[in-house]
C-alpha positions in Angstrom: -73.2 -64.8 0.8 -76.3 -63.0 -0.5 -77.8 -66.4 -2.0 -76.1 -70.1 -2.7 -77.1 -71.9 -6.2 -77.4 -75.4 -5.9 -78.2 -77.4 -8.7 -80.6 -81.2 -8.3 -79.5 -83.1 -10.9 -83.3 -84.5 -11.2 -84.9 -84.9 -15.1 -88.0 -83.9 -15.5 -91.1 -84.4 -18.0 -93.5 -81.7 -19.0 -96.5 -82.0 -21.0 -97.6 -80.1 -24.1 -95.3 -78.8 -25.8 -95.2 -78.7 -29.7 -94.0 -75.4 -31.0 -90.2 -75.7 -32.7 -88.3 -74.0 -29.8 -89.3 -76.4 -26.9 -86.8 -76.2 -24.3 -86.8 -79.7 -21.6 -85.5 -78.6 -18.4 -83.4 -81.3 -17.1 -82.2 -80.1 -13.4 -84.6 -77.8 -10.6 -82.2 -75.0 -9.4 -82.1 -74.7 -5.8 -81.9 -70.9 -4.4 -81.9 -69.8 -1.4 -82.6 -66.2 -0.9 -84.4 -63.1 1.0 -88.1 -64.3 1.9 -90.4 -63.3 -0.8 -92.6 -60.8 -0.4 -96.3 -59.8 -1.3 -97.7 -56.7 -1.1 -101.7 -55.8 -2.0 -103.0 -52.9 -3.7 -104.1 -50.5 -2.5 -103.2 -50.7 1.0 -99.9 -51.7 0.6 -99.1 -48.5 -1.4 -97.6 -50.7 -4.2 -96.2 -47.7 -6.4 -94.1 -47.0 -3.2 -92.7 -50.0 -2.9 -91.6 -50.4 -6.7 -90.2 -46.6 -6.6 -87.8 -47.8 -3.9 -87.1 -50.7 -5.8 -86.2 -49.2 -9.0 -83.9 -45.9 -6.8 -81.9 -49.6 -5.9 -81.3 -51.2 -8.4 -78.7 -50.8 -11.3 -80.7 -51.9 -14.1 -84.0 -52.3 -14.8 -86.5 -53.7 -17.7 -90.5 -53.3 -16.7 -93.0 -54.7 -19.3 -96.6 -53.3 -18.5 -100.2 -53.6 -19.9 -100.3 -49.3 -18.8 -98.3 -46.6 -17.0 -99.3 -43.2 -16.0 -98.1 -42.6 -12.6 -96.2 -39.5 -12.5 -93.4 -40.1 -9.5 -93.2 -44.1 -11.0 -92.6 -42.4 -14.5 -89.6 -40.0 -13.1 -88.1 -42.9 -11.6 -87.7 -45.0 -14.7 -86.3 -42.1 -16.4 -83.8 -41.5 -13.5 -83.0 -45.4 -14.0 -82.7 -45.3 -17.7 -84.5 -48.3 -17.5 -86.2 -50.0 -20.9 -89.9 -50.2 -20.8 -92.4 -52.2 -22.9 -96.0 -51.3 -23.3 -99.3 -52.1 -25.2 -99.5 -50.1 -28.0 -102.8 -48.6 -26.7 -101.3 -46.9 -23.6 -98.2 -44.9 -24.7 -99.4 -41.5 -24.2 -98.3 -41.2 -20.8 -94.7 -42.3 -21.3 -92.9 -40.2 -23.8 -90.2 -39.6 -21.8 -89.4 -43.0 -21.7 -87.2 -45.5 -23.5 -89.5 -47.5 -24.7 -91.0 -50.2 -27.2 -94.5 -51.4 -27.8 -96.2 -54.3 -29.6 -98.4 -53.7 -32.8 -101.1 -56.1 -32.7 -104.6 -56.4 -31.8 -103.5 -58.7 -29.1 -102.8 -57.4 -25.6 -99.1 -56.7 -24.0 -101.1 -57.5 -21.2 -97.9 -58.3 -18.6 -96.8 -56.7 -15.3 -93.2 -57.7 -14.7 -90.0 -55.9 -13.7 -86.8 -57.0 -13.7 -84.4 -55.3 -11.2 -81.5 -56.1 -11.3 -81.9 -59.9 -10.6 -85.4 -59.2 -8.6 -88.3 -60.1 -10.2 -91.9 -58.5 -9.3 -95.0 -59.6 -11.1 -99.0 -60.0 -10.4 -101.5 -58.0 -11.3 -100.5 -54.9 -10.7 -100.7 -52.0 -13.9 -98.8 -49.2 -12.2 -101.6 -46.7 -12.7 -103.2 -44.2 -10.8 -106.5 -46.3 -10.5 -104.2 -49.4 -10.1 -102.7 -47.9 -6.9 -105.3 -46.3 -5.3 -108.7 -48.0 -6.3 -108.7 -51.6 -7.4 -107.5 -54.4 -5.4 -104.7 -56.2 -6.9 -101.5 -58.0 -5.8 -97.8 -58.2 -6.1 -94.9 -61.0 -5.9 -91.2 -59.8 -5.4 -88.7 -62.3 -5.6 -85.0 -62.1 -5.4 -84.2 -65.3 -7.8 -81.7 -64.6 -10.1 -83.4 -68.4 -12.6 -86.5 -66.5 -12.4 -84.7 -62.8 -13.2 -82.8 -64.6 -15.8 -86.3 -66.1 -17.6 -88.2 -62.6 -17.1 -85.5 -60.8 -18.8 -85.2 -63.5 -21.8 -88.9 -63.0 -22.4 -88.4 -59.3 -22.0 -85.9 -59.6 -24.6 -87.7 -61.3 -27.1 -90.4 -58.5 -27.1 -87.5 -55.7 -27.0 -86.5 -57.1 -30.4 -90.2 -57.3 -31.7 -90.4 -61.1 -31.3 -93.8 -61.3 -29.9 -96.7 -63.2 -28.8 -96.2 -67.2 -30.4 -92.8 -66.3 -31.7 -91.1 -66.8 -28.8 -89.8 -69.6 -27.4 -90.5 -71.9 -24.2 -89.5 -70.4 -20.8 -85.9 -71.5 -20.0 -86.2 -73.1 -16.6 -89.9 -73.7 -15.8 -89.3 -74.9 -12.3 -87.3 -73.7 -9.6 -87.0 -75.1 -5.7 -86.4 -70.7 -3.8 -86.2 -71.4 -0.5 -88.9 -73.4 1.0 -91.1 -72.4 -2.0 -91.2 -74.7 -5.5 -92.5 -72.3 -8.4 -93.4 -73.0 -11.8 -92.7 -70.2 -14.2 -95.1 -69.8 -17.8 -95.3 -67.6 -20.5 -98.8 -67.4 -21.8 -98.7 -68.1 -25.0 -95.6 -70.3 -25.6 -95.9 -72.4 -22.3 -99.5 -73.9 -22.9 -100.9 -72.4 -20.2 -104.4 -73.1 -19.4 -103.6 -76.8 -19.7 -101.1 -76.5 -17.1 -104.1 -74.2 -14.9 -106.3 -77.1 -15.5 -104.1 -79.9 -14.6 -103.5 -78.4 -11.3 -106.9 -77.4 -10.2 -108.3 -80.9 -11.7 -105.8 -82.4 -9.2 -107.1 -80.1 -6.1 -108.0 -82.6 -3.3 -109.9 -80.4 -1.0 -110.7 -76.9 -2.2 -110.3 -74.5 -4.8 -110.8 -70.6 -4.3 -110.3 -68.2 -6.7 -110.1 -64.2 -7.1 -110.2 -63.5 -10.8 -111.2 -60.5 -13.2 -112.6 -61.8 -16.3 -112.9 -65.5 -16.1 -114.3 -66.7 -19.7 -112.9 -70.2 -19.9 -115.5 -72.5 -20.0 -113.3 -75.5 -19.7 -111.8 -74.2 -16.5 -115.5 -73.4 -14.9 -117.1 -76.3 -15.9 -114.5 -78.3 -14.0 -114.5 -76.3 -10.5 -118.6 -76.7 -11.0 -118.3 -80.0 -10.7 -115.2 -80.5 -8.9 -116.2 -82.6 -5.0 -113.8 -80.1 -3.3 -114.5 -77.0 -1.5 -115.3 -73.8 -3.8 -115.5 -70.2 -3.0 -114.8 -67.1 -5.4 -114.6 -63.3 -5.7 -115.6 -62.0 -9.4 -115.5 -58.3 -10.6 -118.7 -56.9 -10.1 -118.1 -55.5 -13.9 -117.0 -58.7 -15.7 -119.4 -60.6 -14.1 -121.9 -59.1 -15.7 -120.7 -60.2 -19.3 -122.5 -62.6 -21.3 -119.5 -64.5 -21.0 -118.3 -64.4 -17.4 -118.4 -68.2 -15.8 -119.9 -66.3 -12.9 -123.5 -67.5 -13.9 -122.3 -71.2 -14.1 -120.2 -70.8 -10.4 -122.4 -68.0 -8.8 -123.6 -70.6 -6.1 -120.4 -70.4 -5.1 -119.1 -66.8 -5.9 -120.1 -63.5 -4.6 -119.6 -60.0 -6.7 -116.7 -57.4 -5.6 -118.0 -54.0 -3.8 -115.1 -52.5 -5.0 -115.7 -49.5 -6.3 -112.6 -49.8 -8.5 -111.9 -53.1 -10.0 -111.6 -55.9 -8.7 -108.2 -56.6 -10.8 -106.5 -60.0 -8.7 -106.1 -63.1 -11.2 -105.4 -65.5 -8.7 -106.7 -69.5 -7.8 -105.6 -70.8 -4.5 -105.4 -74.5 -4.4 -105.9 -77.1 -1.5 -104.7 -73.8 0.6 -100.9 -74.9 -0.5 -100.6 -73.0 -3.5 -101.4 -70.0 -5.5 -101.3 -69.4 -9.2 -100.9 -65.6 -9.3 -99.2 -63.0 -12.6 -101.2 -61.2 -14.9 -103.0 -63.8 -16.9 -106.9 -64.3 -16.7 -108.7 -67.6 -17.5 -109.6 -66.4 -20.9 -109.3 -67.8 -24.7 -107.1 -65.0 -25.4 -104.8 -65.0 -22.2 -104.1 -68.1 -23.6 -104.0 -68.2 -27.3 -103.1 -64.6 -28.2 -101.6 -62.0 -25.4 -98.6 -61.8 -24.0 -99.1 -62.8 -20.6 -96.8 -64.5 -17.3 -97.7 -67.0 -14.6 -96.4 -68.2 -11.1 -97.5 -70.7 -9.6 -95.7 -70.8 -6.2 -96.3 -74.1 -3.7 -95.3 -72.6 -0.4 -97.7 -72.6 2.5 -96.4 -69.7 3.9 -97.0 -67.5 1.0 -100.5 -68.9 0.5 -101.5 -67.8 4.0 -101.1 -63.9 2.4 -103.3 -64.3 -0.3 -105.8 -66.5 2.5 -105.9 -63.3 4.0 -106.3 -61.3 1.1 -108.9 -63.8 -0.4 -111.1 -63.8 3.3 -111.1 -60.0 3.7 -112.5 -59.8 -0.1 -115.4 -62.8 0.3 -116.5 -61.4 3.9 
């Protein structure tokens, strides 16, 4: 049997909510499944690894921030699959079925559903994406986690955007050895949920992040007692304002000469908060944006690796 579906029958609390469509999850699912797997941009050829994904899979539904690579685009065609991007970056996909948002706010995710896989990080499936900046990518055969991605890929197929969706379904899953914590930036209150967890870190706290703006978030790793390390984007760090000045003690620049596009924290080197959203007023308050935040040692070893291999 491809995967077994336990249910705990455990009740569980979660802070902030107060939007009308607040959903309390009252059981963890239990799954057990194919190991997940991660795969890093550019050397892990990521666009490769989602083309044989999509050739597999039945159905698909991909909601990305941008798309222009050519062989990715002829796949999704092949697939029929549905695809939902921000309205800035549609030129490269009119052979697609797709939808897009109309705001000023970003569609700033990068999910697929396939079938009942999910794959998410901070990949935009772009030539630069693939090739040039560093980034990363989660794959995870959970049909709870399949089953919230495609309800929030839903809401946006029918033009329900941004706060007028609801809360995620089932926030908290047990996948094999791994608990995750799925969010929805920004019905699931996100940065206070970031905040909670690093203000809880007992020994360090690295990070790998894009444009970190959040001064709440910074000002607590500053003075945080733990061990502290990060990589910024050479780019974003120079911004007026980046947190790098406030953490640059502690930080070092990318050499990238691409981006350096991760949006990851590592936490007491047990878990990783990885998807697409930066710590940032508007990953927050205004885009559409998704969060994992896995508690698996196993996993967090991979983005060690990647994390060492950038700071060195």
């Amino acid at each position: 049997m491809k995967k077994i579906l336990f249910m705990l029958l455990l009740t569980l609390t979660f802070y902030g909510c107060t939007q009308q469509n607040v959903i309390i999850q009252k059981s963890i699912p239990v799954e057990i499944g194919p190991p997940i797997k991660t795969y890093f941009c550019p050397r892990d050829n990521c666009s490769a690894q989602l083309i044989n994904l999509i050739e597999k899979s039945s159905r698909v539904d991909c909601a990305f921030y941008d798309l222009n690579i050519p062989k990715l685009i002829d796949a999704l065609e092949n697939a029929n699959a549905r695809i939902i991007v921000d309205n800035r970056n549609t030129e490269d996909i009119q052979t697609l079925n797709y939808k897009t948002d109309k705001s000023s706010a970003l569609m700033h995710n990068k999910f697929c559903i396939l079938d009942e896989v999910v794959w998410t990080g901070s990949f935009n499936p772009t030539i630069n994406g693939d090739t040039k900046n560093n980034n990363n990518v989660i794959v995870i055969d959970s049909p709870t986690l399949a089953m919230n991605y495609r309800e929030e890929f839903s809401e946006m197929w029918s033009d329900n955007w941004y706060n007028g969706g609801r809360q995620v379904r089932t926030k908290t899953i047990k996948y094999n050895n791994a608990t995750i914590v799925n969010l929805f930036c920004p019905e699931d209150d996100c940065t206070p949920t970031i905040y909670q967890l690093l203000k809880n870190a007992k020994h360090s706290i690295y990070w790998m992040i894009f444009s970190f703006t959040d001064d709440s978030i910074g000002s607590l790793i500053y003075y945080k007692n733990v061990t502290k390390k990060g990589v910024f984007d050479s780019q974003q760090a120079g911004s007026q304002y980046s947190e790098y000045q406030k953490l640059k003690e502690f930080s070092i620049k990318d050499t990238n000469k691409g981006l350096m596009h991760h949006k990851v924290f590592i936490i007491d080197e047990k878990t990783i908060v990885t998807g697409s959203y930066n710590p940032t007023k508007n990953a927050n308050e205004r885009n559409d944006e998704n969060i994992l935040i896995i508690h698996d040692t196993n996993i967090v070893k991979e983005y060690l690796e990647e994390f060492n291999t950038l700071f060195s």
